[in-house]
C-alpha positions in Angstrom: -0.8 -10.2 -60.9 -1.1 -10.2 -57.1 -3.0 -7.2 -55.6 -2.1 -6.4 -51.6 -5.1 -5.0 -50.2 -4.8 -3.3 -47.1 -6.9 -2.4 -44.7 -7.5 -0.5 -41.8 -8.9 -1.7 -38.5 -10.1 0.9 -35.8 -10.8 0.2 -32.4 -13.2 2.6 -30.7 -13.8 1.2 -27.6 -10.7 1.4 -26.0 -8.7 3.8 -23.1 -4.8 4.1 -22.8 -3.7 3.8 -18.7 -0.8 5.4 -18.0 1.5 4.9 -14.9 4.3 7.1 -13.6 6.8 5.5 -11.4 10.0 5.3 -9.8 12.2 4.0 -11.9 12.8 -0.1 -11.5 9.5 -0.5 -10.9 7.7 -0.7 -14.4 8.4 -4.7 -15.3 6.3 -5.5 -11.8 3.7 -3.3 -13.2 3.4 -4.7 -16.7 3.5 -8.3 -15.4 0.3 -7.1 -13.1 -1.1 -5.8 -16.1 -0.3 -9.0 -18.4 -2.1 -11.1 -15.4 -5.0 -8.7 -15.4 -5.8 -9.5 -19.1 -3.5 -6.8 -21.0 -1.9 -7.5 -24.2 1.2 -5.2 -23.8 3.0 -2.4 -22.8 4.9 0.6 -23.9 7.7 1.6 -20.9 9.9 4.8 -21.3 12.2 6.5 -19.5 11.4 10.3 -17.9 12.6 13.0 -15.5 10.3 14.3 -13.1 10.4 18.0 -12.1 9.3 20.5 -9.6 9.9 19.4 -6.0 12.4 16.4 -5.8 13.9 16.8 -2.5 10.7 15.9 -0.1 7.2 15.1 -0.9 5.0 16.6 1.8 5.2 16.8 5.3 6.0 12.6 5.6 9.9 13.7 4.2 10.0 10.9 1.8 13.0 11.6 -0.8 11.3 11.1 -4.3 14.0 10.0 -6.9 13.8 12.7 -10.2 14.1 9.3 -12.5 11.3 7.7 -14.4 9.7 4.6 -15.9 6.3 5.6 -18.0 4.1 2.4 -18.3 1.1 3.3 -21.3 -1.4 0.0 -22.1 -4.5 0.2 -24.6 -7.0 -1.5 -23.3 -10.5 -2.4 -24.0 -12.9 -0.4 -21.8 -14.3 -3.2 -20.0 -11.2 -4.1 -18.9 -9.8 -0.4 -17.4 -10.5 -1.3 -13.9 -9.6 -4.4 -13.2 -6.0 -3.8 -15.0 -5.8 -0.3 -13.3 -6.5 -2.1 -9.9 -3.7 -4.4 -10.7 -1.3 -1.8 -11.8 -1.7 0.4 -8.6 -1.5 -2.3 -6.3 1.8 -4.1 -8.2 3.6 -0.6 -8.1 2.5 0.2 -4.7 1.0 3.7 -5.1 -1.1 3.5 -2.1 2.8 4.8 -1.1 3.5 8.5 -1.2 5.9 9.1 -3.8 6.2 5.6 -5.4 3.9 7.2 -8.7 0.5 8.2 -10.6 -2.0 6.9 -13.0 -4.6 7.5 -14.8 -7.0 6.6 -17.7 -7.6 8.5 -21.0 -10.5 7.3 -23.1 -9.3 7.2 -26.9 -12.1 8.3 -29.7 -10.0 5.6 -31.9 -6.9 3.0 -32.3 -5.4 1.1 -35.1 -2.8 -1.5 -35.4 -3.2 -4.6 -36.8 -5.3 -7.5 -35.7 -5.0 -11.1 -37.3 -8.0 -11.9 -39.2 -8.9 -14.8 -37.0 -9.2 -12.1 -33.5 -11.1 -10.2 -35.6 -13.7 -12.9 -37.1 -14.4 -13.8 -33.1 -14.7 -10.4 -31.9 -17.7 -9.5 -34.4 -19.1 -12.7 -33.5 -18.8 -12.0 -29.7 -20.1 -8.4 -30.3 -23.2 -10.2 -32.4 -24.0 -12.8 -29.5 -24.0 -9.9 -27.0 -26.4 -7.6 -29.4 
């Protein structure tokens, strides 16, 4: 008889980035993010509300349409990928998006038993 044994991996040290943008900019983003040392992304589709027709006193028409970018991360990387988002999507530009950062108390999914093996040794060296 074969027995499946399952288990559950949590990651603890982790944050989630998310990045609002105009919509057709979310695959230069994730790209920056890849190159920055990401893993992958999650990119949906929103509707932004409140004021649409101007943003400020610059006049810059803001489209209502939305890609959402969110990445888990491991904390030590946060800034470098969140430097490398904001700069690929341009959001030093009024109305071209947001981000931010929201540290996670825990994450599952799975992880091959070889990633695993070398990240308890890594942790073990560094200890």
């Amino acid at each position: 008889m074969t027995v499946n044994r399952r288990s559950l991996t949590v990651l603890t040290d982790v944050a989630l980035i998310t990045c609002i943008v105009q919509r057709g900019v979310a695959d230069a983003i994730v790209a920056a993010a890849r190159k920055g040392g990401a893993q992958g992304a999650t990119v949906y589709y929103a509707r932004g509300m409140g004021v649409r027709e101007r943003l400020g006193l610059l006049g810059v028409a803001v489209d209502v349409e939305k890609e959402v970018v969110n990445i888990v991360v491991a904390s030590d990387q946060v800034d470098r990928i969140f430097q490398h988002m904001y700069l690929a999507g341009s959001l030093d530009t009024p109305g071209m998006g947001f981000m931010y950062v929201t540290p996670l108390e825990k994450a599952a999914t799975y992880i091959p038993k070889e990633v695993r093996e070398n990240l308890l040794r890594s942790k073990d060296e560094a200890d």
